[in-house]
Biopython code that builds the backbone (N, CA, C, O; Angstrom):
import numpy as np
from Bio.PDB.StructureBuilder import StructureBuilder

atoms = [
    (1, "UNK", "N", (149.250, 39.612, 190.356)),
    (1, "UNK", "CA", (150.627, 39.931, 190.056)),
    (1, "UNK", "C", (150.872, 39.616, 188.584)),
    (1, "UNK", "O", (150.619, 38.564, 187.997)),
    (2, "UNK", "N", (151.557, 41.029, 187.977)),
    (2, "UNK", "CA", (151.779, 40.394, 186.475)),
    (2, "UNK", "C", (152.962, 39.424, 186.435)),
    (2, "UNK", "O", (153.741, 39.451, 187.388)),
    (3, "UNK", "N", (153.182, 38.541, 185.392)),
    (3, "UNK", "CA", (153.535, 37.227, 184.878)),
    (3, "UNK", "C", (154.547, 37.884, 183.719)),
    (3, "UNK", "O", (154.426, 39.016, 183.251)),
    (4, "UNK", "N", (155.274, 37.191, 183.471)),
    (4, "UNK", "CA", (156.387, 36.958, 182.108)),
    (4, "UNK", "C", (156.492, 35.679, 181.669)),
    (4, "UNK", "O", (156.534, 34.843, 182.572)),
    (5, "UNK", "N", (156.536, 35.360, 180.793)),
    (5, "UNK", "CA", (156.760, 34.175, 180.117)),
    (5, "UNK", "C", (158.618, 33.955, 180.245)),
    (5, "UNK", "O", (159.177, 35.024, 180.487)),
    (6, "UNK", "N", (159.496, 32.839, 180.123)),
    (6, "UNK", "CA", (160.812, 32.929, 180.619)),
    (6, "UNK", "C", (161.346, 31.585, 179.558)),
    (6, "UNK", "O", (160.948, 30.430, 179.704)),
    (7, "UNK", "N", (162.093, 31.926, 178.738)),
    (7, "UNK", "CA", (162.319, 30.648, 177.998)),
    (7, "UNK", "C", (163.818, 30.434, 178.418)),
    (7, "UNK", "O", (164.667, 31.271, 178.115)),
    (8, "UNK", "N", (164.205, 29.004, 179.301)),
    (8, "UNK", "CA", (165.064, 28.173, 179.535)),
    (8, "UNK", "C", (165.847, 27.206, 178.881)),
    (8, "UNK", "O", (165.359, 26.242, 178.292)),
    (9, "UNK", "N", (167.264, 27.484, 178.986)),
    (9, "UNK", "CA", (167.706, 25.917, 177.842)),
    (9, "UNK", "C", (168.492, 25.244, 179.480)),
    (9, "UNK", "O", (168.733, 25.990, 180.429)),
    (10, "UNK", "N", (168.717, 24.062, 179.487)),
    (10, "UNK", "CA", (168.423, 23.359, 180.532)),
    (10, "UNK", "C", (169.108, 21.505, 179.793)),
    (10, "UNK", "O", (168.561, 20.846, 178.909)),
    (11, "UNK", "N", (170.075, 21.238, 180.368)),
    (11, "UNK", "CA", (170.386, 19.577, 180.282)),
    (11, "UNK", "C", (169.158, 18.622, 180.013)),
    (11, "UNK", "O", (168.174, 18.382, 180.713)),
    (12, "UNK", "N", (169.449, 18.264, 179.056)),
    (12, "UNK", "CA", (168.016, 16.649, 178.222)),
    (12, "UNK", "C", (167.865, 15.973, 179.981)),
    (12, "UNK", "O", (166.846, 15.772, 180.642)),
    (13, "UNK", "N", (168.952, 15.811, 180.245)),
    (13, "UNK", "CA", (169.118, 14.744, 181.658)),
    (13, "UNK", "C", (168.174, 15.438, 182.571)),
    (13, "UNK", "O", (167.322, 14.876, 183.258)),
    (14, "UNK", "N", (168.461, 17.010, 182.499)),
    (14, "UNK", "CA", (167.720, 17.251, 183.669)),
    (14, "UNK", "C", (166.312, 17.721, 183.317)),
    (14, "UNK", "O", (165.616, 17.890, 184.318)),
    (15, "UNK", "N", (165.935, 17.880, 182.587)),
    (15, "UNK", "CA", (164.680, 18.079, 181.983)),
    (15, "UNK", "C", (163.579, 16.695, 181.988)),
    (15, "UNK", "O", (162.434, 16.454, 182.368)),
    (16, "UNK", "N", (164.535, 16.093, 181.420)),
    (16, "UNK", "CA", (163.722, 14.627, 182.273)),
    (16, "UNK", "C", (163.185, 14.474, 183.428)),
    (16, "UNK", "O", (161.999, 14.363, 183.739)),
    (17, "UNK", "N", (164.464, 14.475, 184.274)),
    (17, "UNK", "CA", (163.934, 14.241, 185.671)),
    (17, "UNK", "C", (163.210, 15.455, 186.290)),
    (17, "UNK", "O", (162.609, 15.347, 187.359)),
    (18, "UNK", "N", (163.282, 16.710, 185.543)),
    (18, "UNK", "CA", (161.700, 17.873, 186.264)),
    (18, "UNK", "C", (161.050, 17.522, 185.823)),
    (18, "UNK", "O", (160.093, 17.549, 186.597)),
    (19, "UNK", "N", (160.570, 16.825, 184.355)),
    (19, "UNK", "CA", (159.276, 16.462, 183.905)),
    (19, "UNK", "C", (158.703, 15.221, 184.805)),
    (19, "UNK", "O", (157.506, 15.106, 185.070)),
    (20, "UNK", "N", (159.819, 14.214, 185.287)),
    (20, "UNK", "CA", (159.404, 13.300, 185.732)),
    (20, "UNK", "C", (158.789, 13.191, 187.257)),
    (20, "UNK", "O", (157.980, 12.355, 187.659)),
    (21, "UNK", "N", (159.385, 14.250, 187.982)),
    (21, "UNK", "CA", (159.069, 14.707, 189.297)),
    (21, "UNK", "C", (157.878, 15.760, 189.497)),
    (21, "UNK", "O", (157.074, 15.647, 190.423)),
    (22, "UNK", "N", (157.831, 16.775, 188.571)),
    (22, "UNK", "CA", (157.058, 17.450, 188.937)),
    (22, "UNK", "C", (155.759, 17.715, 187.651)),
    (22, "UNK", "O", (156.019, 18.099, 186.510)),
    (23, "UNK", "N", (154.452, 17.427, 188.136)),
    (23, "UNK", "CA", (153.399, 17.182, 187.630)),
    (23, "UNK", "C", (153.244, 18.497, 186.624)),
    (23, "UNK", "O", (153.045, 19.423, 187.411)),
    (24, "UNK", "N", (153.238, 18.912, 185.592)),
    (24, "UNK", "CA", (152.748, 19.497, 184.455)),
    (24, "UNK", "C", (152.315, 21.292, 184.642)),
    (24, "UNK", "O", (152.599, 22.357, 184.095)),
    (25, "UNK", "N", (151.383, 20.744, 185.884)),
    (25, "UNK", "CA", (150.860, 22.180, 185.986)),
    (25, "UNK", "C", (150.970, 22.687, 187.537)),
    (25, "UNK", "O", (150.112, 23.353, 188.116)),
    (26, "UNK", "N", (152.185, 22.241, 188.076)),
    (26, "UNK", "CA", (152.866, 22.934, 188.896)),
    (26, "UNK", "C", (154.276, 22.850, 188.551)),
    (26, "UNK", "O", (154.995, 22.551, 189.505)),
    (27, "UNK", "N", (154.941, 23.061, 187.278)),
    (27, "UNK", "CA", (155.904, 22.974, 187.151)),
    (27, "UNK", "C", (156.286, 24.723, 187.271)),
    (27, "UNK", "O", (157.259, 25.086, 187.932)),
    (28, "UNK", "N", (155.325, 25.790, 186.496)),
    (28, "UNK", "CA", (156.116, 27.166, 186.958)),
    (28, "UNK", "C", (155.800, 27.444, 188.491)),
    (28, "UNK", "O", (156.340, 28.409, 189.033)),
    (29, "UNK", "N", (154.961, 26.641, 189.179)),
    (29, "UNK", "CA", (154.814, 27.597, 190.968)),
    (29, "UNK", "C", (156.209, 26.491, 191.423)),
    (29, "UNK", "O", (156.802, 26.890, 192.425)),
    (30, "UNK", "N", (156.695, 25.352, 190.882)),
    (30, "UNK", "CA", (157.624, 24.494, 191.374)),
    (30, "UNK", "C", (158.852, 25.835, 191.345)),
    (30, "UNK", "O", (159.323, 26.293, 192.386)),
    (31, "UNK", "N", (159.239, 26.330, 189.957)),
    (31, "UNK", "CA", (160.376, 26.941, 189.608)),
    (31, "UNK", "C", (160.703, 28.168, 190.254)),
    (31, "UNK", "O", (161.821, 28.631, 190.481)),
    (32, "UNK", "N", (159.166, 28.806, 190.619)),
    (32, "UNK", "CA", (158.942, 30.089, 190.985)),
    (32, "UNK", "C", (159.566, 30.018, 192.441)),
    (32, "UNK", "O", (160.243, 30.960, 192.852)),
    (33, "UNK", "N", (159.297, 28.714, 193.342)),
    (33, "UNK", "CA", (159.050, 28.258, 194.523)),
    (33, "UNK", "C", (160.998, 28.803, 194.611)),
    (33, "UNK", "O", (161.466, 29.792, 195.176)),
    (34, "UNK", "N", (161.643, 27.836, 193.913)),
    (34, "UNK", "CA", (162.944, 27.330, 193.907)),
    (34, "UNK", "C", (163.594, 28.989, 193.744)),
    (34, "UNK", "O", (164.423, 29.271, 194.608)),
    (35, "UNK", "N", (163.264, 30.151, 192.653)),
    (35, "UNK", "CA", (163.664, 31.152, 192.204)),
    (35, "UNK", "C", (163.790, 31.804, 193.621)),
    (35, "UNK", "O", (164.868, 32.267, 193.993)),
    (36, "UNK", "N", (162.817, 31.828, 194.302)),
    (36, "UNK", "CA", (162.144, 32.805, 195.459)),
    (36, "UNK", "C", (163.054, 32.808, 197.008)),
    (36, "UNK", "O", (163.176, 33.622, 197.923)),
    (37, "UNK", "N", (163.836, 30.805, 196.593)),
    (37, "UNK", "CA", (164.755, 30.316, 197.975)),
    (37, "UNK", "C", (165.713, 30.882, 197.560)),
    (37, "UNK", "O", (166.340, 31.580, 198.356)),
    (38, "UNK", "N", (166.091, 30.795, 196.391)),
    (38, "UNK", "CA", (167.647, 30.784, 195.960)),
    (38, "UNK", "C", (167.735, 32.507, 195.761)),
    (38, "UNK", "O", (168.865, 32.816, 195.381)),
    (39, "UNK", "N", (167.078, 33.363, 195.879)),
    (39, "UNK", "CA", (167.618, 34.633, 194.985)),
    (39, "UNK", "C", (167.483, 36.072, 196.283)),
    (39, "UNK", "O", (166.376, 36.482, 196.630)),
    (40, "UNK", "N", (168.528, 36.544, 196.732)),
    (40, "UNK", "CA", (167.995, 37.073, 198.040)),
    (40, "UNK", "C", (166.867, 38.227, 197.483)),
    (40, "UNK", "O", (166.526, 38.420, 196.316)),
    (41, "UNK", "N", (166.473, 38.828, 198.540)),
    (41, "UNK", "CA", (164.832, 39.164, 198.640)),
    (41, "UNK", "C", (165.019, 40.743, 197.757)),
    (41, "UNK", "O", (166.204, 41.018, 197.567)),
    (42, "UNK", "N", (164.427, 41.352, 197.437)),
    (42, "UNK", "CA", (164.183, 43.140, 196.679)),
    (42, "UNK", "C", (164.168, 43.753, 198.088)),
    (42, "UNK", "O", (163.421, 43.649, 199.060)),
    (43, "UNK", "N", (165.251, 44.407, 197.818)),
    (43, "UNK", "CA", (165.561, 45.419, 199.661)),
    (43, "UNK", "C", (165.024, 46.725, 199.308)),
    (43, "UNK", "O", (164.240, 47.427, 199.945)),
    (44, "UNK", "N", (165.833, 47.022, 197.675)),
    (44, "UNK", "CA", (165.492, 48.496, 197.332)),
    (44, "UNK", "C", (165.659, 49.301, 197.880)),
    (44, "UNK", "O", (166.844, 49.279, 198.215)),
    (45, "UNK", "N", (164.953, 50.518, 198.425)),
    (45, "UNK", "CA", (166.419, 51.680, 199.481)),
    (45, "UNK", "C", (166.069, 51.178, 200.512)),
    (45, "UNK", "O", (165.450, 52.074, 201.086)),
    (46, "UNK", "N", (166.066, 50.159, 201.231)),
    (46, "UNK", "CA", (166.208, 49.630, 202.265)),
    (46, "UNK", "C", (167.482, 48.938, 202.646)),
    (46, "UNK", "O", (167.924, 48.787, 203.785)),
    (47, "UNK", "N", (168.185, 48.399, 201.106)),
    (47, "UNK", "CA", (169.457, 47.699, 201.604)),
    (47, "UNK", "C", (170.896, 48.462, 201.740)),
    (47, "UNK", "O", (171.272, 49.132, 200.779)),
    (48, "UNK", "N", (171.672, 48.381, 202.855)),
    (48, "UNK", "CA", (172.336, 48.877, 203.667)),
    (48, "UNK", "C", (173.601, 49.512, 202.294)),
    (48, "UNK", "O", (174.084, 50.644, 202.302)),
    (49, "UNK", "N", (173.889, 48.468, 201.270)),
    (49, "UNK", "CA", (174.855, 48.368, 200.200)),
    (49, "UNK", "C", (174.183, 49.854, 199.713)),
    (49, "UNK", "O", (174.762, 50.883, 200.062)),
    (50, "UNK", "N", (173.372, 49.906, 199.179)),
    (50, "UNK", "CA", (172.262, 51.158, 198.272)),
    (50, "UNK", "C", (172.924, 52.165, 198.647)),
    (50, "UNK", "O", (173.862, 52.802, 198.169)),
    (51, "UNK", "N", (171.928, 52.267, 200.146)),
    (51, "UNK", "CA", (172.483, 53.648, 201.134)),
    (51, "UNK", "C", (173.886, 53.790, 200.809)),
    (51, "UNK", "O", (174.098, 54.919, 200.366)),
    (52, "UNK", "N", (174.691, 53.230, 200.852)),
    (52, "UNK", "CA", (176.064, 53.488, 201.598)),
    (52, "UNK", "C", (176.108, 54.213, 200.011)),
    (52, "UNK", "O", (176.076, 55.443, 200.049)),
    (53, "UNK", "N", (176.193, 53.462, 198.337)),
    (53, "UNK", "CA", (176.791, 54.043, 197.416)),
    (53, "UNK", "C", (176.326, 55.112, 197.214)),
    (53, "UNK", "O", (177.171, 55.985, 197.016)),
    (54, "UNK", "N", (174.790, 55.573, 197.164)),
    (54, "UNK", "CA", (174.321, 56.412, 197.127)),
    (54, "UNK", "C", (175.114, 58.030, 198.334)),
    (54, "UNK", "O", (175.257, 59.185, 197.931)),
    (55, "UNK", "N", (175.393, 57.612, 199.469)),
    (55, "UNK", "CA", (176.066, 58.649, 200.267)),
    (55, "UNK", "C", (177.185, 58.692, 199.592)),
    (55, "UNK", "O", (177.459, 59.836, 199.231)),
    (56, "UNK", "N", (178.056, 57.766, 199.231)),
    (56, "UNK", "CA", (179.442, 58.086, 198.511)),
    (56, "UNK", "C", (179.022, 59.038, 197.342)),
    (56, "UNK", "O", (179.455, 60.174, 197.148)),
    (57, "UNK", "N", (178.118, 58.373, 196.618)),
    (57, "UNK", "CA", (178.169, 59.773, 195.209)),
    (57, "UNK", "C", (177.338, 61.148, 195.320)),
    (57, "UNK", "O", (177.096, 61.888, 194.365)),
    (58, "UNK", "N", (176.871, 61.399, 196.898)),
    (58, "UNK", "CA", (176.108, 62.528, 196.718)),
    (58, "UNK", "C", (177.397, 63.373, 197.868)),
    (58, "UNK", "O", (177.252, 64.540, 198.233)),
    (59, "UNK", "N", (178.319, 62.701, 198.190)),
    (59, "UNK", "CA", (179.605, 63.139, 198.857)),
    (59, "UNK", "C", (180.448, 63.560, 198.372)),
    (59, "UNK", "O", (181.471, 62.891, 198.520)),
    (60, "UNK", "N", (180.574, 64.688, 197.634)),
    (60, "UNK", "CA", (181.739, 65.505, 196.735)),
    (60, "UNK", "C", (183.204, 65.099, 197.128)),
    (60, "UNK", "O", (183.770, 64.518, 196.201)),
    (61, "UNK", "N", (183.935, 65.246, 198.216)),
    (61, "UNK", "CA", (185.247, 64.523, 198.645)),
    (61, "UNK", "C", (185.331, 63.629, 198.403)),
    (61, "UNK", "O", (186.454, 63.390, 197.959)),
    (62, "UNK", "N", (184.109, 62.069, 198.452)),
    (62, "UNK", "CA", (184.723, 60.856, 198.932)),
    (62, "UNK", "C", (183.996, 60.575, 197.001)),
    (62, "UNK", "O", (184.175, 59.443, 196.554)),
    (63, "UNK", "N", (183.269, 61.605, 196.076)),
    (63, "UNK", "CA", (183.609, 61.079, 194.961)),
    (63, "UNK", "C", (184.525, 61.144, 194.435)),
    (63, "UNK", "O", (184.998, 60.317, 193.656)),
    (64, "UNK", "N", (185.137, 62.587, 194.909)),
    (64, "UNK", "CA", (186.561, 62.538, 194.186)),
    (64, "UNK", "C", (188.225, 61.705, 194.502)),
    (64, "UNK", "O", (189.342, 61.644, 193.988)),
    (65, "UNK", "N", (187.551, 61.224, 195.568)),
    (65, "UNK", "CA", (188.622, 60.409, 196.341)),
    (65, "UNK", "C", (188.522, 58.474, 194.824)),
    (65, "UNK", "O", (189.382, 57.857, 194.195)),
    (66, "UNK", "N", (187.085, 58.354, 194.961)),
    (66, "UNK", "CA", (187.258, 57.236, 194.549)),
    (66, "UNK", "C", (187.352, 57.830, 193.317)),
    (66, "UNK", "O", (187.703, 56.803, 192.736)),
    (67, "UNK", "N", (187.315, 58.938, 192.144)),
    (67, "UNK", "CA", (187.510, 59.247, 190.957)),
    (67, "UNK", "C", (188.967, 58.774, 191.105)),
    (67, "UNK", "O", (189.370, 57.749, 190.554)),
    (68, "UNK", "N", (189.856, 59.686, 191.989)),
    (68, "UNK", "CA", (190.983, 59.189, 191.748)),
    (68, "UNK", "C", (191.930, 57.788, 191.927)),
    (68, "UNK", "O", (193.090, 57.539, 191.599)),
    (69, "UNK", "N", (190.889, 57.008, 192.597)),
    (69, "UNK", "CA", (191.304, 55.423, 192.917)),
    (69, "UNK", "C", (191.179, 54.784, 191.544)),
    (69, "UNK", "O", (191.931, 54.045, 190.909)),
    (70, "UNK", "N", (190.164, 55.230, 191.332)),
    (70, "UNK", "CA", (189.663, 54.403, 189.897)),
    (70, "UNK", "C", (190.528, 55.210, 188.565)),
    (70, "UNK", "O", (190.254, 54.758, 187.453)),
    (71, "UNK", "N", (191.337, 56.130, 188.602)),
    (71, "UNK", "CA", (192.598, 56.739, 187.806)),
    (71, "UNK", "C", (193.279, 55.932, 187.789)),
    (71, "UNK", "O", (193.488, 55.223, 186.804)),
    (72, "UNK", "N", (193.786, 55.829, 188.832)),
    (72, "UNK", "CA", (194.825, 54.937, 189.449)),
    (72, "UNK", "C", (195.435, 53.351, 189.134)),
    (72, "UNK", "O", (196.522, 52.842, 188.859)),
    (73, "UNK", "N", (193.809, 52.852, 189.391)),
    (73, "UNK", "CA", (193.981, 51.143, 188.935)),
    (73, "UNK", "C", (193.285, 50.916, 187.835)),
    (73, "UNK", "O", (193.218, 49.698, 187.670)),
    (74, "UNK", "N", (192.684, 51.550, 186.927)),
    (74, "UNK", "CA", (191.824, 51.452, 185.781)),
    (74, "UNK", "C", (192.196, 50.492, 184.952)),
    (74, "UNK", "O", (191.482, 49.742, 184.287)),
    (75, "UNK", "N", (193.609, 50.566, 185.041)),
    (75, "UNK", "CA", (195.090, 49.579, 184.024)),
    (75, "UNK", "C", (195.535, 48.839, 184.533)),
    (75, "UNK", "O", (196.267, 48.169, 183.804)),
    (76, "UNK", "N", (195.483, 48.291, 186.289)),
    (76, "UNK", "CA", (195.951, 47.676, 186.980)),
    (76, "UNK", "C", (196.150, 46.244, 187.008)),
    (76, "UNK", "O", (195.145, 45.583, 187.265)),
    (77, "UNK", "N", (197.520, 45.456, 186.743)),
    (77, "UNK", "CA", (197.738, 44.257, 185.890)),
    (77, "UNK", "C", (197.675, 44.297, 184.592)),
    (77, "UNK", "O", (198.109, 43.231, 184.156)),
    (78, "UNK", "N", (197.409, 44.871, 183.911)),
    (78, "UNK", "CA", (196.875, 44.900, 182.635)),
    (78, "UNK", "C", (198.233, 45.562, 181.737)),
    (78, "UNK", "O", (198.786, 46.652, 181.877)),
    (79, "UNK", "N", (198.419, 44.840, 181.114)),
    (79, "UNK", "CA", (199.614, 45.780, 179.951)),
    (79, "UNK", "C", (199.241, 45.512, 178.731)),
    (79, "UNK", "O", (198.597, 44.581, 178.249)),
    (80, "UNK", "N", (200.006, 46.979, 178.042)),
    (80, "UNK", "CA", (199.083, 47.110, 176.446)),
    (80, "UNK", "C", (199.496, 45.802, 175.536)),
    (80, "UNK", "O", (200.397, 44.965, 175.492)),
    (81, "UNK", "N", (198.292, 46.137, 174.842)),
    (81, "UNK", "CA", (198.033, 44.922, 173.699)),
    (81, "UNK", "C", (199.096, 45.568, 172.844)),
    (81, "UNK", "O", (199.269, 46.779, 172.708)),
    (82, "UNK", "N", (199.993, 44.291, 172.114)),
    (82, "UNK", "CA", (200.851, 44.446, 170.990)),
    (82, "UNK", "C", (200.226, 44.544, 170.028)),
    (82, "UNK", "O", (199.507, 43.545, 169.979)),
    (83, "UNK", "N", (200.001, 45.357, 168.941)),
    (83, "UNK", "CA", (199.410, 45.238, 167.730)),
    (83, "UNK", "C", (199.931, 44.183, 166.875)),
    (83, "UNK", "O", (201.129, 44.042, 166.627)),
    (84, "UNK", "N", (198.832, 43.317, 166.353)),
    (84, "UNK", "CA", (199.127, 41.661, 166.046)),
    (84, "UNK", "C", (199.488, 42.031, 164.359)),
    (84, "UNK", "O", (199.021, 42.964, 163.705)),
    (85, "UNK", "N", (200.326, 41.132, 163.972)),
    (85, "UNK", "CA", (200.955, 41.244, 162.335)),
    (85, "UNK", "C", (200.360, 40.258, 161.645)),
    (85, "UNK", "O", (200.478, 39.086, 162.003)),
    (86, "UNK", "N", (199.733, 40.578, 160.697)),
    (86, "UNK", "CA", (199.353, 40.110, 159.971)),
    (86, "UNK", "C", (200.039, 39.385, 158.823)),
    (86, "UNK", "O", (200.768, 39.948, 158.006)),
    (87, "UNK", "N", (199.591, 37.404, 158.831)),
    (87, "UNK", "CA", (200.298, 37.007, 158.098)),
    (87, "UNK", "C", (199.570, 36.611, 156.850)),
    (87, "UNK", "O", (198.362, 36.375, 156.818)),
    (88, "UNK", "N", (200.618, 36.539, 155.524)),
    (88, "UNK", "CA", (199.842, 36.201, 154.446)),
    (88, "UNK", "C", (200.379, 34.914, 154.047)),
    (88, "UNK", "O", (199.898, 34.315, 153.086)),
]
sb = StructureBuilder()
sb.init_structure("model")
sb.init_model(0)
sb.init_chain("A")
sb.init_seg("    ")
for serial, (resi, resn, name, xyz) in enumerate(atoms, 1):
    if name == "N":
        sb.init_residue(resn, " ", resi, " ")
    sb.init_atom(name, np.array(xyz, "f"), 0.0, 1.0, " ", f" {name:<3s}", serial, name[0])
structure = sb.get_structure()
């Protein structure tokens, strides 16, 4: 499997205590280990979210339905910026 190199900035405090816990040359299969729990899995067109957007935009009605939702609230909460005066 190809590899990337990954440069981290990370708390002095806690950098300590990974150096201090985990031995040198299992520190990237340690991180990799931790990346792999914490990050949900590559579904790719398998995940249910995919499918669904993908049917919405190959769905001519239900794109133009959300074209016009997204008309709609594009500005929503939002009011225009005052043009700011410049002081000397």
């Amino acid at each position: 499997m190809p590899t990337e190199q990954l440069l981290l900035r990370l708390p002095d405090d806690l950098v300590r205590r990974f150096k201090r816990s985990v031995p040198s040359r299992r520190r990237s299969a340690f991180v990799q280990l931790l990346l792999e729990q914490a990050l949900p899995a590559v579904q790719g067109d398998d995940d249910p979210l995919y499918r669904a957007a993908l049917a919405v935009e190959n769905d001519a009605r239900l794109a133009a339905e959300m074209a016009e939702w997204e008309a709609a609230t594009v500005a929503d909460g939002l009011r225009a910026a005052r043009p700011r005066v410049r002081r000397r």
